[in-house]
OpenMM code with the backbone's topology and positions (N, CA, C; nanometers):
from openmm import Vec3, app, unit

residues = "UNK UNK UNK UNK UNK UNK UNK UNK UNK UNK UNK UNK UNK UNK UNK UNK UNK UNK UNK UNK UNK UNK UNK UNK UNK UNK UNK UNK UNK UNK UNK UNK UNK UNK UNK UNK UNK UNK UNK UNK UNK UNK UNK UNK UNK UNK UNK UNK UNK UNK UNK UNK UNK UNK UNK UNK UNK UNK UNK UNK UNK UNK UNK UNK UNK UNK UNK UNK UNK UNK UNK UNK UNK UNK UNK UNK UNK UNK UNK UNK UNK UNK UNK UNK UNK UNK UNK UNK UNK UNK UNK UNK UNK UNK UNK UNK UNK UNK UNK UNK UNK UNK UNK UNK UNK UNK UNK UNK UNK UNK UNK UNK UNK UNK UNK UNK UNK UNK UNK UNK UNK UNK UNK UNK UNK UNK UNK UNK UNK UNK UNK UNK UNK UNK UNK UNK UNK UNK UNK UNK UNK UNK UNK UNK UNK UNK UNK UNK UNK UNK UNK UNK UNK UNK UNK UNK UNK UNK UNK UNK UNK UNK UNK UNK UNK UNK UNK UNK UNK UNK UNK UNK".split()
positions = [
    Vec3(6.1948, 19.8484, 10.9554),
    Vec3(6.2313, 19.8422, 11.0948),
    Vec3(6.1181, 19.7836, 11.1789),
    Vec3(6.0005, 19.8071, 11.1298),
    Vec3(5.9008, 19.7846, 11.2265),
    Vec3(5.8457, 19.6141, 11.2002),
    Vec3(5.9044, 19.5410, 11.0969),
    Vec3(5.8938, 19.4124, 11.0799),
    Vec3(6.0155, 19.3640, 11.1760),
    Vec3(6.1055, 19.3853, 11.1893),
    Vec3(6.1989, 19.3546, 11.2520),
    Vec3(6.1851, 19.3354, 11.3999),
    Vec3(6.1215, 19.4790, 11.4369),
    Vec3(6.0598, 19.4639, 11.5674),
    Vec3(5.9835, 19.3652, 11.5949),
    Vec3(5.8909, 19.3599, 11.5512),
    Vec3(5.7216, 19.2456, 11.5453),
    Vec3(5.7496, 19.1360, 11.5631),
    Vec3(5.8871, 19.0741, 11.4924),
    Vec3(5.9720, 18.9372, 11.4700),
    Vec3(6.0120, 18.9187, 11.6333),
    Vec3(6.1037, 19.0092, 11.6510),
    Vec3(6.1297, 18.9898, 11.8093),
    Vec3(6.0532, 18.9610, 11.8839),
    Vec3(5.9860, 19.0522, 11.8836),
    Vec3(5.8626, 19.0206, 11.9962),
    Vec3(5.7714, 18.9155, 11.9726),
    Vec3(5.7996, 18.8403, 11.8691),
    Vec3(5.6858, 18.7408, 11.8243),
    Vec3(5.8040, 18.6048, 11.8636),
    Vec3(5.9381, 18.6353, 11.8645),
    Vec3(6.0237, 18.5269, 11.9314),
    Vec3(6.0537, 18.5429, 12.0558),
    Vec3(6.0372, 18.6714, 12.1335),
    Vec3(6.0288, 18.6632, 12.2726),
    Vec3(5.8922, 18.6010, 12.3807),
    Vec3(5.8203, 18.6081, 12.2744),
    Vec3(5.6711, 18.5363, 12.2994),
    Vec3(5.7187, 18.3943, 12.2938),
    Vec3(5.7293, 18.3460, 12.2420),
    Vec3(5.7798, 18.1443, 12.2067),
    Vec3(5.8926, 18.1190, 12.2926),
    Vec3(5.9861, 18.2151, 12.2841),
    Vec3(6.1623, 18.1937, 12.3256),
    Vec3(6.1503, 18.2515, 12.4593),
    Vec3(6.0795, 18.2549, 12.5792),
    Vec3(6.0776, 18.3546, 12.6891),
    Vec3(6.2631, 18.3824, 12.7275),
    Vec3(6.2585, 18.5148, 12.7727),
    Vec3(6.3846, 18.5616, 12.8406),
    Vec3(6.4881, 18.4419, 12.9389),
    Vec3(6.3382, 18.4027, 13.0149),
    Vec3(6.4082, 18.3421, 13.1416),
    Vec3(6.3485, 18.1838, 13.1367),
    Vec3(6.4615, 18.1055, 13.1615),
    Vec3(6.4060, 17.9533, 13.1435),
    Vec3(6.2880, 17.9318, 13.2516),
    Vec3(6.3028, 17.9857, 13.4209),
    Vec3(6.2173, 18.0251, 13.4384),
    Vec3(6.0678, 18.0063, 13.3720),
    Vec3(6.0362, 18.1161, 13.3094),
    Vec3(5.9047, 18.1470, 13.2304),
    Vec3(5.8712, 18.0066, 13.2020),
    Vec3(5.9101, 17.9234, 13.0747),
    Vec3(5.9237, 17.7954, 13.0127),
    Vec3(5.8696, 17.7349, 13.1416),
    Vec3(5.9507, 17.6912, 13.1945),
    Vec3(5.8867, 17.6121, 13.3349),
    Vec3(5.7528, 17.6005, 13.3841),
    Vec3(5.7352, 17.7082, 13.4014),
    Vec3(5.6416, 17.7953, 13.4853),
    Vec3(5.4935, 17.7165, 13.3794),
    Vec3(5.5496, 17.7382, 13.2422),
    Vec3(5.3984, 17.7304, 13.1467),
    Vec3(5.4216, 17.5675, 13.1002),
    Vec3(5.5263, 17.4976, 13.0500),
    Vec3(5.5434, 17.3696, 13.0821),
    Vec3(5.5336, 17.2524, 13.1556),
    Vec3(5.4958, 17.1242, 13.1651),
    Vec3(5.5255, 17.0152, 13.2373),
    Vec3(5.6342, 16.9703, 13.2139),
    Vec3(5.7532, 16.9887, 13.2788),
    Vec3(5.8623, 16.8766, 13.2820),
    Vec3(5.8726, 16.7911, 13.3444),
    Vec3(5.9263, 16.6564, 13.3221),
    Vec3(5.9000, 16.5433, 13.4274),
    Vec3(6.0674, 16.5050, 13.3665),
    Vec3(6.1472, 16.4782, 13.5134),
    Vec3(6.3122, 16.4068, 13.5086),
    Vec3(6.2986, 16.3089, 13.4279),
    Vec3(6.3561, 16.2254, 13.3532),
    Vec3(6.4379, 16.1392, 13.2988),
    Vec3(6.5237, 16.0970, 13.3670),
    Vec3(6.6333, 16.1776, 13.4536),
    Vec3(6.7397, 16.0943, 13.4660),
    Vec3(6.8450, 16.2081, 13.5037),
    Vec3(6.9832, 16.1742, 13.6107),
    Vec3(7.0154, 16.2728, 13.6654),
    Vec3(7.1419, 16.2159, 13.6678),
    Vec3(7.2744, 16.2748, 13.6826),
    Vec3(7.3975, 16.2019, 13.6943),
    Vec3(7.4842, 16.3527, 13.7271),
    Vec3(7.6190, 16.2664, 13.7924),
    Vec3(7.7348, 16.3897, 13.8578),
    Vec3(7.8577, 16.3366, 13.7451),
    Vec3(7.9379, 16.3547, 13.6656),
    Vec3(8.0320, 16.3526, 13.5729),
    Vec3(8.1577, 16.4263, 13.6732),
    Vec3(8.2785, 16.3222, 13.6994),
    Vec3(8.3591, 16.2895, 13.7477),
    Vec3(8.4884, 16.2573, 13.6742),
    Vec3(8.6251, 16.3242, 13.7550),
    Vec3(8.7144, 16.2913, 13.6740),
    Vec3(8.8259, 16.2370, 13.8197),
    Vec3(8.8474, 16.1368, 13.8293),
    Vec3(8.9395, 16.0614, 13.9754),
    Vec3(8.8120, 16.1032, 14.0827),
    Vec3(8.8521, 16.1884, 14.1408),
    Vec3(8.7500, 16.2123, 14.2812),
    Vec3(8.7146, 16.3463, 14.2758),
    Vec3(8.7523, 16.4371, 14.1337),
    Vec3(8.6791, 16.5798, 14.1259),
    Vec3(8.5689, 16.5490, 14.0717),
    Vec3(8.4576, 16.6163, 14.0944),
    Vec3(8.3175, 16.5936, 14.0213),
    Vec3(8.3458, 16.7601, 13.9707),
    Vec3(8.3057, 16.7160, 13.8172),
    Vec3(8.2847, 16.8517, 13.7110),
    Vec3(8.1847, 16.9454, 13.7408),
    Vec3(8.0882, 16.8331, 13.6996),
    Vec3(7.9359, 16.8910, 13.6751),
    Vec3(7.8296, 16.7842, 13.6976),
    Vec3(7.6868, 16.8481, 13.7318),
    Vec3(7.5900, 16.7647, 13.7460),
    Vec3(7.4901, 16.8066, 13.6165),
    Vec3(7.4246, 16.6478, 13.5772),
    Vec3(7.3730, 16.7363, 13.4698),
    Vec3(7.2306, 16.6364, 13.4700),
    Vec3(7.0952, 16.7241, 13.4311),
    Vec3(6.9718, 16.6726, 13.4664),
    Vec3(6.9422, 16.6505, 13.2758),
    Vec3(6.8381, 16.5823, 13.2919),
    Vec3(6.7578, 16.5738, 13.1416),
    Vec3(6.6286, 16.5210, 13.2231),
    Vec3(6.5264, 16.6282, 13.1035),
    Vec3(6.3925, 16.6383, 13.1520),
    Vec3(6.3154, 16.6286, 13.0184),
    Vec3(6.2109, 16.6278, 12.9928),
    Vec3(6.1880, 16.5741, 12.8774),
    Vec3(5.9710, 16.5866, 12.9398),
    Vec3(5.8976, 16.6840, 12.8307),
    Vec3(5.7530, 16.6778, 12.8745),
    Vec3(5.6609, 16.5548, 12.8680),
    Vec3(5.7504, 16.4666, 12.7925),
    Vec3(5.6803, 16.3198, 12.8619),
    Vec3(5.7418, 16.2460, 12.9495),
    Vec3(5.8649, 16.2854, 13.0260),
    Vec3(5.9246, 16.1891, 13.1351),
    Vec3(5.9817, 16.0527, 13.0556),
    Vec3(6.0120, 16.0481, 12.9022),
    Vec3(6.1337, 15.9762, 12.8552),
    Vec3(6.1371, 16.0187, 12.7353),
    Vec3(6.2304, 15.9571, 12.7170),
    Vec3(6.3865, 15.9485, 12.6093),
    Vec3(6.3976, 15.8361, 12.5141),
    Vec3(6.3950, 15.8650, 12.3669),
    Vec3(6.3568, 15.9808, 12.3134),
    Vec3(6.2104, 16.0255, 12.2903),
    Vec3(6.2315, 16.1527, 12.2616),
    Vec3(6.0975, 16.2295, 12.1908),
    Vec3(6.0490, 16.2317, 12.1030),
    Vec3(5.9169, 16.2959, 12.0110),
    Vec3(5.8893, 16.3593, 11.9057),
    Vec3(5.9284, 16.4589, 11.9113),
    Vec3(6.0633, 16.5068, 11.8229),
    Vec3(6.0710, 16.6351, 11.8300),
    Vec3(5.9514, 16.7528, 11.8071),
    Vec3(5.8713, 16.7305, 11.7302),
    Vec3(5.7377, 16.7723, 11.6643),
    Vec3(5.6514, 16.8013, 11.7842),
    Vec3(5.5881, 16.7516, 11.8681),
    Vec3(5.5514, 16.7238, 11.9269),
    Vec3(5.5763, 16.7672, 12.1081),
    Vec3(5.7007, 16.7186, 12.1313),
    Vec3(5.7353, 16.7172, 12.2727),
    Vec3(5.8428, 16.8076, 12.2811),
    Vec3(5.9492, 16.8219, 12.4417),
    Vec3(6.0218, 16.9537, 12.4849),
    Vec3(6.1315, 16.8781, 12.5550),
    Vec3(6.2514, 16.8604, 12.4891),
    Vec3(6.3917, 16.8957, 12.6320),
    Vec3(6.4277, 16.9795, 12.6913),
    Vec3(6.4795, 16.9408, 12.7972),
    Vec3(6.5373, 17.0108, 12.8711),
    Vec3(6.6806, 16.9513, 12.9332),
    Vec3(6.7869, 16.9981, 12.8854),
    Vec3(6.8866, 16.8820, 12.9343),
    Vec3(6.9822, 17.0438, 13.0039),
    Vec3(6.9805, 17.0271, 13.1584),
    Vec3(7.0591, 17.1181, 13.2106),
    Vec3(7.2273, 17.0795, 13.2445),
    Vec3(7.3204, 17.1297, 13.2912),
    Vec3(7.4673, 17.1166, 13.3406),
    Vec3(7.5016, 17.2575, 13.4435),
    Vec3(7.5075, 17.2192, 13.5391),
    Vec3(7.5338, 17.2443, 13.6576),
    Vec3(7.6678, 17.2256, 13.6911),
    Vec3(7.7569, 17.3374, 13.7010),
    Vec3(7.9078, 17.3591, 13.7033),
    Vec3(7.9487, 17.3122, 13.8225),
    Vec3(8.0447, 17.2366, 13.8979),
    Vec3(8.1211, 17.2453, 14.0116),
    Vec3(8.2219, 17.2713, 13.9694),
    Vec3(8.2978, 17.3264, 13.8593),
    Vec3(8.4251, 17.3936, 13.8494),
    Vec3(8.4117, 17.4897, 13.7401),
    Vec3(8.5391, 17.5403, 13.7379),
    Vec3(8.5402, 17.6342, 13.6295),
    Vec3(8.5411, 17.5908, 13.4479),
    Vec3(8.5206, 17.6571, 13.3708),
    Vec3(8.5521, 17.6418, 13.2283),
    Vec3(8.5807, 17.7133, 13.1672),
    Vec3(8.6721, 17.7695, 13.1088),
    Vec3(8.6656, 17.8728, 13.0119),
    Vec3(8.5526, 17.8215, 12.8472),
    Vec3(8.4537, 17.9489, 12.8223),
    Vec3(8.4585, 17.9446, 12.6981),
    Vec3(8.4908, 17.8395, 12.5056),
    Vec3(8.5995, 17.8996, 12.5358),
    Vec3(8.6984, 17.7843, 12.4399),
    Vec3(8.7449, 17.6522, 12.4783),
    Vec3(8.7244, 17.6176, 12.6119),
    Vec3(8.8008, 17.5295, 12.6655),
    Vec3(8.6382, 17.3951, 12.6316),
    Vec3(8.4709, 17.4766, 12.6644),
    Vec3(8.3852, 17.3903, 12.7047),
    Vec3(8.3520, 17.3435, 12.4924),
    Vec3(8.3816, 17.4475, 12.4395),
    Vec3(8.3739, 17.4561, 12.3097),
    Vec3(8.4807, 17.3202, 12.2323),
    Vec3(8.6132, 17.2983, 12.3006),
    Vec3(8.6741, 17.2346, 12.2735),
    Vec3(8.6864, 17.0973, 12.2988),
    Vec3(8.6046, 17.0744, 12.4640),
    Vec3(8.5536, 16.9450, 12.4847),
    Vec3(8.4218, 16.9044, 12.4476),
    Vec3(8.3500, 16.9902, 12.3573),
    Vec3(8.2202, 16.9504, 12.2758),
    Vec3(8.2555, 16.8683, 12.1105),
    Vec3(8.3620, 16.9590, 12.1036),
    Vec3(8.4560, 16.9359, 11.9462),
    Vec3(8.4670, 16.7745, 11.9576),
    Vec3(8.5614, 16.7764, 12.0625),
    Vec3(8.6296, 16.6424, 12.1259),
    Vec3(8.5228, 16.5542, 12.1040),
    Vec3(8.4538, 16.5524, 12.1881),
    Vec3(8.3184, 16.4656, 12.2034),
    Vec3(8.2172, 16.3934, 12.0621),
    Vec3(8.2141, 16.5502, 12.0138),
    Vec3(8.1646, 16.4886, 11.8688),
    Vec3(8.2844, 16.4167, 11.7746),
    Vec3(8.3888, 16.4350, 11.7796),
    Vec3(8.5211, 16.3329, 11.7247),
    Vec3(8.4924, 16.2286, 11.7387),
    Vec3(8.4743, 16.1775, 11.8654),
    Vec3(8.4586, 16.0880, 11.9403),
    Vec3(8.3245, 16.0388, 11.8861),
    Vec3(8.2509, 16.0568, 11.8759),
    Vec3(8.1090, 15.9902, 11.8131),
    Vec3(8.0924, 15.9730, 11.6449),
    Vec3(8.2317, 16.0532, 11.5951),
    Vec3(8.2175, 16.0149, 11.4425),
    Vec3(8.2011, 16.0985, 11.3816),
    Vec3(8.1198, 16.2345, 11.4310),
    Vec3(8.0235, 16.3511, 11.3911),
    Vec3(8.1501, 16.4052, 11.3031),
    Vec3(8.0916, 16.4282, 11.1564),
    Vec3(8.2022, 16.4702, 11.0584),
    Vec3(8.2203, 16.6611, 11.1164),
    Vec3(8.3091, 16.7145, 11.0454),
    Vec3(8.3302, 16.8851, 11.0857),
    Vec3(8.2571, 16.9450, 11.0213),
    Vec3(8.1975, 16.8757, 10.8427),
    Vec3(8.0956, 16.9357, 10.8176),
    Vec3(7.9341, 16.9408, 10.9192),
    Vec3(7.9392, 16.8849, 10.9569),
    Vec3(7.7959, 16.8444, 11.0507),
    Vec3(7.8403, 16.9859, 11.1470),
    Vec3(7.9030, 16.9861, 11.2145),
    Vec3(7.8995, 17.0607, 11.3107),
    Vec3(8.0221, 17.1853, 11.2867),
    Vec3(8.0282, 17.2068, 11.1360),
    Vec3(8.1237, 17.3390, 11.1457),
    Vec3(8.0531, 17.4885, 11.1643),
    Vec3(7.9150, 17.5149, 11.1267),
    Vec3(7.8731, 17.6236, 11.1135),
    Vec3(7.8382, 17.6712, 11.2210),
    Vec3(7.8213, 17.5872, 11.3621),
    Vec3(7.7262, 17.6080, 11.4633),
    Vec3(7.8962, 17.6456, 11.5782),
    Vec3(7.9793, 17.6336, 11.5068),
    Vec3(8.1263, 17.6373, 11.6184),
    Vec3(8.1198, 17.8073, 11.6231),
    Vec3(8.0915, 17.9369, 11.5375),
    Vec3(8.0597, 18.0788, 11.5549),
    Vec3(7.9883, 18.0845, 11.6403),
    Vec3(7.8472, 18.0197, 11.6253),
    Vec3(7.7473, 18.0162, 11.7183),
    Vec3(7.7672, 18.0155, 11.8382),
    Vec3(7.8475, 17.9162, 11.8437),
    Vec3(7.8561, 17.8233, 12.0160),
    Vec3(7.9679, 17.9529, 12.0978),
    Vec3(8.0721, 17.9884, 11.9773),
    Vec3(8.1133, 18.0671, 12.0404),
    Vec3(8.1087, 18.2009, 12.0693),
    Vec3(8.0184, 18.2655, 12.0214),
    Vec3(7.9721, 18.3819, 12.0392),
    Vec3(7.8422, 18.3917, 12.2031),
    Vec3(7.7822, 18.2390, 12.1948),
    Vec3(7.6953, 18.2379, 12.2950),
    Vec3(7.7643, 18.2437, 12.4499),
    Vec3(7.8358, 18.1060, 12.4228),
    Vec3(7.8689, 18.0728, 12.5636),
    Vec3(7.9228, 18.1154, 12.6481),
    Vec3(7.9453, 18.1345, 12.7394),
    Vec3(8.0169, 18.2063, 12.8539),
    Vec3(8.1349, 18.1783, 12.9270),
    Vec3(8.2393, 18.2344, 12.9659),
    Vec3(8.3235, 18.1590, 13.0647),
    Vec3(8.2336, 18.1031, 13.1856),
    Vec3(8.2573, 17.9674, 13.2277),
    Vec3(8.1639, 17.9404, 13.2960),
    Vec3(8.2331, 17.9183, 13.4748),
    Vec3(8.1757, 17.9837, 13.5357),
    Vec3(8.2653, 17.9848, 13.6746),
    Vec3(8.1385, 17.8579, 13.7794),
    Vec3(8.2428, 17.7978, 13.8979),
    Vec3(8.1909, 17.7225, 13.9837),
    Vec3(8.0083, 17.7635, 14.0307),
    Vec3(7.9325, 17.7049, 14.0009),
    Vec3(7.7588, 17.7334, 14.0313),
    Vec3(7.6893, 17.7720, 13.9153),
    Vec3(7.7752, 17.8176, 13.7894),
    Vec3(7.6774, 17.8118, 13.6709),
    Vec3(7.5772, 17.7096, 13.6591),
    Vec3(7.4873, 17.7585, 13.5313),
    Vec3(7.4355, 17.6208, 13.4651),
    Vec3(7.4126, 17.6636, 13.3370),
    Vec3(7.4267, 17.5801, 13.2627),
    Vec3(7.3827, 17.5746, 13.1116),
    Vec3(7.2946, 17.5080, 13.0855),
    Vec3(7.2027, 17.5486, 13.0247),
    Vec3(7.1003, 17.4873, 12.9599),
    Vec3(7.0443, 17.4717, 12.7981),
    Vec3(7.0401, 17.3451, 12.7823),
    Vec3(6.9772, 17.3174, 12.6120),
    Vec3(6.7969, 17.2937, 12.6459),
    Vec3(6.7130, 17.3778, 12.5805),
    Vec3(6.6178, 17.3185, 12.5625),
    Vec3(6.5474, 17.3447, 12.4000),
    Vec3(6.4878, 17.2158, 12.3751),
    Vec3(6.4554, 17.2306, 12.2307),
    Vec3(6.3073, 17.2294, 12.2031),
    Vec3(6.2617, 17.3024, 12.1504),
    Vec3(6.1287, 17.3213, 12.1510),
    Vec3(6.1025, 17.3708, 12.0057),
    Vec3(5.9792, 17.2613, 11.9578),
    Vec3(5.9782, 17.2544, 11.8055),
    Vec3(6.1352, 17.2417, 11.6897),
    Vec3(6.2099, 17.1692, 11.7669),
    Vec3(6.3004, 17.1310, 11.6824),
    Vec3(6.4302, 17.2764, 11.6944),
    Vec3(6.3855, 17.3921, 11.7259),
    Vec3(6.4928, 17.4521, 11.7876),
    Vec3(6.5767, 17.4706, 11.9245),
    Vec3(6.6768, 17.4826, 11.9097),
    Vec3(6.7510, 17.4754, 12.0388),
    Vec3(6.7789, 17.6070, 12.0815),
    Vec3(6.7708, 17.5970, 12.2588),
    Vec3(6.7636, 17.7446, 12.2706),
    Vec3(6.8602, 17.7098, 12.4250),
    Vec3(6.9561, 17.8534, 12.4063),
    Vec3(7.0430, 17.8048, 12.5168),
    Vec3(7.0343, 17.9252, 12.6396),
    Vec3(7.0583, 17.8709, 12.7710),
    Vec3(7.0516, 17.9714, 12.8828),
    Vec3(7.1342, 17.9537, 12.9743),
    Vec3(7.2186, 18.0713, 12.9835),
    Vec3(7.2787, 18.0312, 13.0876),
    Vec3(7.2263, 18.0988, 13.2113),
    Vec3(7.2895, 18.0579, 13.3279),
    Vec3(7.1740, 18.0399, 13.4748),
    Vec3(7.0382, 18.0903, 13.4932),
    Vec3(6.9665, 18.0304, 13.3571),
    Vec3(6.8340, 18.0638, 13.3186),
    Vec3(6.8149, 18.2122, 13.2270),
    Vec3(6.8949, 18.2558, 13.1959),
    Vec3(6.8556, 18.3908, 13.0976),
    Vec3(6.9341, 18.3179, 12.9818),
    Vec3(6.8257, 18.3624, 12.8787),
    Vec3(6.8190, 18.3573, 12.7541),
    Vec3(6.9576, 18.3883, 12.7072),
    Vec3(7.0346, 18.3129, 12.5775),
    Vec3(7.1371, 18.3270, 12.5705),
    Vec3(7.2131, 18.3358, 12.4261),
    Vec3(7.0793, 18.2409, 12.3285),
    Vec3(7.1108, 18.2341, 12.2143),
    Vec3(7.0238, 18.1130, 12.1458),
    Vec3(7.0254, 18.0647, 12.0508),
    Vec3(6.9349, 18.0078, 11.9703),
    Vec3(7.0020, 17.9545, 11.8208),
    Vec3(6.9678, 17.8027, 11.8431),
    Vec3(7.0338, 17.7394, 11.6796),
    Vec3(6.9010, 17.6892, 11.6356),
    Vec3(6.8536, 17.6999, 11.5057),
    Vec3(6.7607, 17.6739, 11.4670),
    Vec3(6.7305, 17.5361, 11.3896),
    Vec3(6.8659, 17.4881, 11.2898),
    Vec3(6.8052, 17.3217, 11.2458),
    Vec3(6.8610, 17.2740, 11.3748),
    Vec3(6.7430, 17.1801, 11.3485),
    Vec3(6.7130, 17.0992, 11.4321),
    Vec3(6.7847, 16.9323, 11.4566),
    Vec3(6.9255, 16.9201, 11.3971),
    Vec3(6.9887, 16.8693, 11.3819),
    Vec3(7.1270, 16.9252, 11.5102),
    Vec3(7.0699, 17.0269, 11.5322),
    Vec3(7.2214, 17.0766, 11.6004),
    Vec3(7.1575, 17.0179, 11.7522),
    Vec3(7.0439, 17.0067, 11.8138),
    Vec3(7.0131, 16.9591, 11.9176),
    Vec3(7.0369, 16.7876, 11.9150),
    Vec3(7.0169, 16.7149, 11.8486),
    Vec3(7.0465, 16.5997, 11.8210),
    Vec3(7.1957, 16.5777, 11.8287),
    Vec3(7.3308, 16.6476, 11.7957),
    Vec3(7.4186, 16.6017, 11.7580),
    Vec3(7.5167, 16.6454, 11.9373),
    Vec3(7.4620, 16.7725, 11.9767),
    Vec3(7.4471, 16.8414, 12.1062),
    Vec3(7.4391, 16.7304, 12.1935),
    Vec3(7.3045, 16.6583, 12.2044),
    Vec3(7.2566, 16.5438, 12.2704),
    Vec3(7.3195, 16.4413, 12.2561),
    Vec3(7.3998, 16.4104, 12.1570),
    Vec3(7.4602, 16.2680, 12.1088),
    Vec3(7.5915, 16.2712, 12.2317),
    Vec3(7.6165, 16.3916, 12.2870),
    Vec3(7.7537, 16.3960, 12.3617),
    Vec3(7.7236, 16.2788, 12.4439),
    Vec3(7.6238, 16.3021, 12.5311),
    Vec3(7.5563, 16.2083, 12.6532),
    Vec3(7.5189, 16.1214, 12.6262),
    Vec3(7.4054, 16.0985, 12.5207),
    Vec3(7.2909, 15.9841, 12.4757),
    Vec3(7.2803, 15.9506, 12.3991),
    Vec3(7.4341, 15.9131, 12.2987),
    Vec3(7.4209, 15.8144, 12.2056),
    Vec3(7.4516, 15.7202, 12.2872),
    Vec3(7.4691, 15.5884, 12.2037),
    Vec3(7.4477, 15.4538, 12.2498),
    Vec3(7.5999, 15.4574, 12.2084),
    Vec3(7.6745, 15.5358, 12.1394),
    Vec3(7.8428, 15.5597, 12.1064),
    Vec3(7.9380, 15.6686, 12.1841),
    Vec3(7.8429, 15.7042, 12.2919),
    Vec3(7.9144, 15.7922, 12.4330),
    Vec3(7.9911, 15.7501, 12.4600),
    Vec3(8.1224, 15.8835, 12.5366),
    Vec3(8.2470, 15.8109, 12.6023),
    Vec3(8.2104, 15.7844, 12.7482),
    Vec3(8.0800, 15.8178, 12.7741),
    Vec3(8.0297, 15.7556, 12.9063),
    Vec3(7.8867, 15.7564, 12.9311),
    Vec3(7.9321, 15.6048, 12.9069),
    Vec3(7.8212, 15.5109, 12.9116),
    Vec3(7.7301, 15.5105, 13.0320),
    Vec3(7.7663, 15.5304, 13.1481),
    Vec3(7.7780, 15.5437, 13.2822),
    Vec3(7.6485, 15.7034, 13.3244),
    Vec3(7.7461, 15.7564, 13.2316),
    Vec3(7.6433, 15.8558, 13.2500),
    Vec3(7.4705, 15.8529, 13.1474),
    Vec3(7.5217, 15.7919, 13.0526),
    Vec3(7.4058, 15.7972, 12.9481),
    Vec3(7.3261, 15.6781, 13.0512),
    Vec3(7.3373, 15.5738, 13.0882),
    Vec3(7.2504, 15.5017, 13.1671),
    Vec3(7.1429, 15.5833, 13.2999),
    Vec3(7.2680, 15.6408, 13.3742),
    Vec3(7.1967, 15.7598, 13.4735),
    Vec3(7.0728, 15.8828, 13.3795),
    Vec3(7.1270, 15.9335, 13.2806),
    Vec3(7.0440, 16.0358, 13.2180),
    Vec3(6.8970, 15.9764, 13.1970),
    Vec3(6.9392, 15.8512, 13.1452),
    Vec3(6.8347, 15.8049, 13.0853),
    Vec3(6.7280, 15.7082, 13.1661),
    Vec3(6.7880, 15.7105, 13.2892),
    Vec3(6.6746, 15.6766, 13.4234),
    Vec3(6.7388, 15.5307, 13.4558),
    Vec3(6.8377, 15.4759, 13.3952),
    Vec3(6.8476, 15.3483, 13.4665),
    Vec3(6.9766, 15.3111, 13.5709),
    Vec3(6.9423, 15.2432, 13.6306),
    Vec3(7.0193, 15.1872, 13.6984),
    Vec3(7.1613, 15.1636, 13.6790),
    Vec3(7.2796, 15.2135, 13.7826),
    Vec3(7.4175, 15.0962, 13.7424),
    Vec3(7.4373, 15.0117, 13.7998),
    Vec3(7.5172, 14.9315, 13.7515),
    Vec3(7.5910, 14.8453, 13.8710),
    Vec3(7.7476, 14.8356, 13.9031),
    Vec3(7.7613, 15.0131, 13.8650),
    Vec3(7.9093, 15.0789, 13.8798),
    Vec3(7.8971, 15.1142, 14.0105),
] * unit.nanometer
topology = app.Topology()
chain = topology.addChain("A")
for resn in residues:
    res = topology.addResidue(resn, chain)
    for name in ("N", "CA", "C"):
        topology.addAtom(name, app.Element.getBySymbol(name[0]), res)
């Protein structure tokens, strides 16, 4: 029992409670900022930050931070199901991303208007928060990459936005 304990507290030390904390002891510098729109409803706003101020990183080395900022509601299953979607959409086989679908759904939250979700990966793990409290944690380091591919592959269903994330300019 008392190894068990030690473990925690030796991942609440690395993993702080509150994204908060992270901040606080981190340099983040923006990348790139965009509002995701469907006709004239805007969804969500979503930031990517990154401790060298671009894209991509050393995972080894460097820290994301890619937040989403709710202007509407989501259920749960519903944000789980347009992640599914998304990785379809990029190719991502079901083996790649079947083990982490318990995960995702045990973490995430129904998400109501003013949430935010947050991915940040640090040393190759991903650690999730919602409106900054600690929330849950995937450890290969493959699941942040494939996470990230929603927005910032170069095979996104919006392009539009991966240009904004990634600091540049449109001419949309």
């Amino acid at each position: 029992m008392n190894v068990v304990f030690a473990k925690n507290i030796s991942d609440e030390m690395v993993f702080p409670d509150s994204l908060q904390s992270t901040l606080a002891t981190k340099p983040f510098m923006l990348v790139g900022e965009t509002t995701f729109s469907i006709l004239f409803w805007d969804l969500y706003k979503s930031q990517l930050l990154t401790t060298t101020g671009k894209y991509p990183v050393s995972i080894s080395n460097d820290n994301v931070l890619f937040t989403i900022h709710y202007l509407a509601d989501i259920s749960s299953d519903e944000l789980i199901s347009k992640t599914i979607e998304q990785w379809q959409y990029l190719g991502i086989s079901l083996q790649q991303y079947r083990s982490y679908l318990p995960k995702l759904k045990a973490m995430w939250p129904d998400i109501k208007e003013g949430d935010s979700l947050s991915l940040l990966i640090h040393q190759g793990h991903s650690i999730f928060y919602f409106n900054q409290q600690f929330i849950g944690m995937i450890k290969p380091f493959e699941f942040g990459q494939i996470f990230l591919a929603i927005w910032l592959s170069e095979n996104t269903s919006e392009p539009k936005l991966r240009r904004e994330l990634l600091g540049g300019l449109t001419d949309e």
